[in-house]
Structures are given as structure tokens and as C-alpha cells.
Residue, then its C-alpha position, 0 to 999 in steps of 0.5 A: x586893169x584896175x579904173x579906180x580913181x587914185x587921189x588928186x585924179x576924181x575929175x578925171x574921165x579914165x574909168x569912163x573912158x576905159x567903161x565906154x571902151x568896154x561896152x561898145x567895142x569889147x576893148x579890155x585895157x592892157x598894161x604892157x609896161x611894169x613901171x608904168x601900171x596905169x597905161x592901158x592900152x585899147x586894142x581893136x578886137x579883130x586886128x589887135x592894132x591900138x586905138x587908144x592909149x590911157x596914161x597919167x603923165x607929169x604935167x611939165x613934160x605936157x608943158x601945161x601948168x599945175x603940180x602933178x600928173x594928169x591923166x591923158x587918152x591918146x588917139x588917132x586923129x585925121x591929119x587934116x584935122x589934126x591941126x585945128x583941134x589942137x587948137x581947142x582947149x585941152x587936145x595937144x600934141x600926142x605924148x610919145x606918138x606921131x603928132x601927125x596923125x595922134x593926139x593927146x586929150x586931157x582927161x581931166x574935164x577940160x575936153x568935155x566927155x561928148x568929145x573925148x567918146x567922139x574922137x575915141x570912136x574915130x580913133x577906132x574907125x581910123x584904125x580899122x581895115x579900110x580906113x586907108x579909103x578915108x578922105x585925104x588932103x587933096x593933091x600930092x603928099x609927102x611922107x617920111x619912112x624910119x628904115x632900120x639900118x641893121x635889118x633893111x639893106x636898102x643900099x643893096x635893094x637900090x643897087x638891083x633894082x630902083x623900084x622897091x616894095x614897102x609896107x602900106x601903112x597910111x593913106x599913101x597916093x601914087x605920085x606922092x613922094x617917099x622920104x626914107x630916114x635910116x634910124x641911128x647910127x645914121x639918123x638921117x634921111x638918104x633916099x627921095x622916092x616916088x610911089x608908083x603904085x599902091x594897094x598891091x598884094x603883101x608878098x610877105x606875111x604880115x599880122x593884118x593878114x589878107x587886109x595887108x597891102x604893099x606899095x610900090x615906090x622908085x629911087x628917085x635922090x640919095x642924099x649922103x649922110x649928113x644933109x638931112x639929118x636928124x637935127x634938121x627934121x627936129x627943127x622943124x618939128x619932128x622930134x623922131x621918126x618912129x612910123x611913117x609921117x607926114x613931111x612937113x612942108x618947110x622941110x620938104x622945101x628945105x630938102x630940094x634946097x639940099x645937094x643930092x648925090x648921084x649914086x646908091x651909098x654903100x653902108x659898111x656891115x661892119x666897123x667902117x674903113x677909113x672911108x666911112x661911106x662910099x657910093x657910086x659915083x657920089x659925092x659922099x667924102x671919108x672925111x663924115x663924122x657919122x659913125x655907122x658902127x654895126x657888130x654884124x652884118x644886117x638881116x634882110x630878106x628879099x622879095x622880087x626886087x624888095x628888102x623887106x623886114x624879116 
């Protein structure tokens, strides 16, 4: 990976942060994308998970004035100090990542180097094997879960069994609740849950190996399509749904205010009938816009009472 400094970029801290990255943690950068040659991706070395991303990205899609690109380190942050150092001059929203618990520092001397190094070690913490012991917002949260439509059959996972086993990826509670948003062509959330336990063994293999953990969560809403949909959460906020995060809270409010129905929806595994979505005793009508196309049947497989990604 080249760290030289291209011109109209001599402030910038890239080749310090990539040197840094180098000497302590032993993080060799990686480009994984033949159009972009100057991302680079740090990697922690025991579990291969990114704790750092460098990239030069054009200043108007930052919204921050002056001509060009400016170069940019993503890391992971604390959600519950996400929000007040964006506040600081220079740390802004993560580029591309979940805003929740990433951000995106400019690397072009407005964070001094002593706060890029610093936030950069806790990235690497953050990503580490038992940062799902570090502190949390007290009391009980919410979370929005992507569900891929074409691979997970959760309508199928509900109709055997209202509790379901998940990936344990945050710093989730028994007691919080589970917001699973079905990717496109559906681009809504369909199904409220509760967690019931967490920290249970994998049941399936995961690249984490033996520190991969599971939680365990029951249905406790199905919405029809349409009522928490896509646009809904980008009016608050939240442009996409790409890894689990966390809910705003107006959402939240604005999803109890929002009729649920009283069955499991059944998604039609291929071209739909004239009936796009039908339930059990739901209140779901043919008469949808949503067009849940698919040209195969969706994969899954099933452990115990869970559909779990192949």
C-alpha cells in the first residue's frame, strides 16, 4: 500500500496513521477496491475484523467547504460518546458506515494527531474479542437488525417457534428490544422482538471462532409492509440499514404509534400472486404496492428453532 503524500494532501496525517497502525498493533493496510487505491483498510491481526478504514473522499459528499478530497480515518467509537464528539471540530458522521457507533475524522490537521492515535486505539479495543463487556447507556435499548429476504425466511422461523436465535454482535441486553428490517425488495421493518437472553454459545460456525456468541430473542409485533418502511427511518436519520444499530429514539416513539398486525406475513418465494403479502389472521391487503420479486426460493438454514445465515 503506497503512504506517500499526493499533492494538495501535505497536511494530511494518512502516512502517520497508517505508520502508527504498523508499529503498534502490526496492521498492514489493505486495498480491497480497484477503483478506490487509496482506501486502506486496517485489520485487527487475531480476528481480521476492520478497525480502521483510511480513505480520501471529495469534500462536498462530507458537506464541508473547500475544493477537492480530503482525506478521512474511520473508526469505531462508543455510542454513548458518539454524539458529543461530533460536536468537536473535524469528527463528523461516519462516511458510509453506521453513524451510530463509527465516525469519520479529517485528516487534514483540524483533529489534532494525539486525538486521531487515541480514538484509533479505541476503535481497535471496541473491536476486540470482549468489547461486548464495555460500558453501555443504562437502561434498556433498541436496535435495528438488516434481515436479507432472499437468505433468512423469518416468516417461516416465526410460524415454528416465536423465539429465534441471532447473531451477537453489539452490546445487546436481555430486555432490549429488536427491530428486524427486511433488506430490499421489502425495505421495511416487519417484525418487534425481545431479547431474552444473550452470550449463549454459536450453534453455527462463525469467523469469530469460539468468541462468537448468540442471543436469543421472541416475536413480540409483526408490522405489514409499508408501515415502517425505509423512508420512515430515513426521516429520522438513518439513511440505511447495513449492521445492526441503534434506534433512534423518535422512531421508536413513532413505531408504537404505528398499527401492528396479528399474524406471521408470509413472503411469496417467487413472482407474487395477486395477493402480494398474506398473514395469519393479519390485517395485511392485496392491494400493497411493495413488489417482493425474488427468481428463487430463499436459502436458509435452520438450528433448533433458528434460521440463520448459510
Amino acid at each position: 500500500m503506497d503512504t506517500t503524500v499526493f499533492p494538495g494532501c501535505e497536511a494530511s496525517l494518512r502516512s502517520d496513521v497508517l505508520a502508527y497502525a504498523a508499529k503498534r498493533y502490526g496492521s498492514r493496510p489493505e486495498a480491497l477496491w480497484r477503483t478506490r487505491p487509496r482506501y486502506a483498510v486496517l485489520r485487527r491481526p487475531d480476528s481480521q475484523k476492520w478497525y480502521a478504514l483510511v480513505m480520501d473522499v471529495p469534500r462536498d459528499k462530507l458537506r464541508i467547504p473547500g475544493p477537492g478530497s480530503v482525506d478521512v480515518l474511520n473508526v469505531k467509537c462508543d455510542p454513548i460518546l458518539g454524539g458529543s464528539l461530533r460536536l468537536e471540530p473535524g469528527i463528523l458522521p461516519a462516511y458510509h458506515m453506521n453513524k451510530d457507533s463509527w465516525l469519520t475524522l479529517l485528516l487534514d490537521g483540524t483533529v489534532p494527531r494525539e486525538t486521531v492515535f487515541a480514538l484509533l486505539d479505541g476503535s481497535y479495543r471496541l473491536t476486540g474479542p470482549h468489547a461486548a463487556g464495555m460500558a453501555r447507556a443504562p437502561g434498556k435499548q433498541a436496535w435495528i437488525f438488516p434481515a436479507n429476504p432472499r437468505r433468512y425466511d423469518l416468516a417461516a422461523a416465526f410460524a415454528r417457534d416465536p423465539e429465534i436465535l441471532w447473531r451477537q454482535r453489539n452490546r445487546i441486553a436481555a430486555g432490549d428490544t429488536v427491530y428486524l428490517y427486511l433488506t430490499v425488495p421489502i425495505a421495511s421493518i416487519l417484525y418487534r422482538c425481545e431479547v431474552l437472553e444473550v452470550d449463549l454459545p454459536c450453534p453455527w460456525e462463525d469467523r469469530r471462532g469460539p468468541d462468537a456468541r448468540a442471543l436469543r430473542m421472541k416475536l413480540r409485533e409483526t408490522y405489514a409492509p409499508g408501515v415502517l418502511p425505509i423512508g420512515l427511518l430515513q426521516a429520522h436519520g438513518i439513511r440505511s440499514v447495513r449492521s445492526a444499530r441503534l434506534a433512534p429514539a423518535a422512531l421508536v416513539r413513532a413505531s408504537a404509534a404505528r398499527p401492528a398486525c396479528g399474524g406471521t406475513i408470509l413472503i411469496p418465494p417467487r413472482r407474487p400472486p395477486p395477493a402480494l403479502y398474506r398473514a395469519a389472521g393479519s390485517c395485511i391487503r392485496p392491494a400493497l404496492s411493495f413488489h417482493p420479486f425474488r427468481t428463487a426460493a430463499p436459502r436458509f438454514e435452520v438450528h433448533g428453532t433458528a434460521a440463520v445465515p448459510p
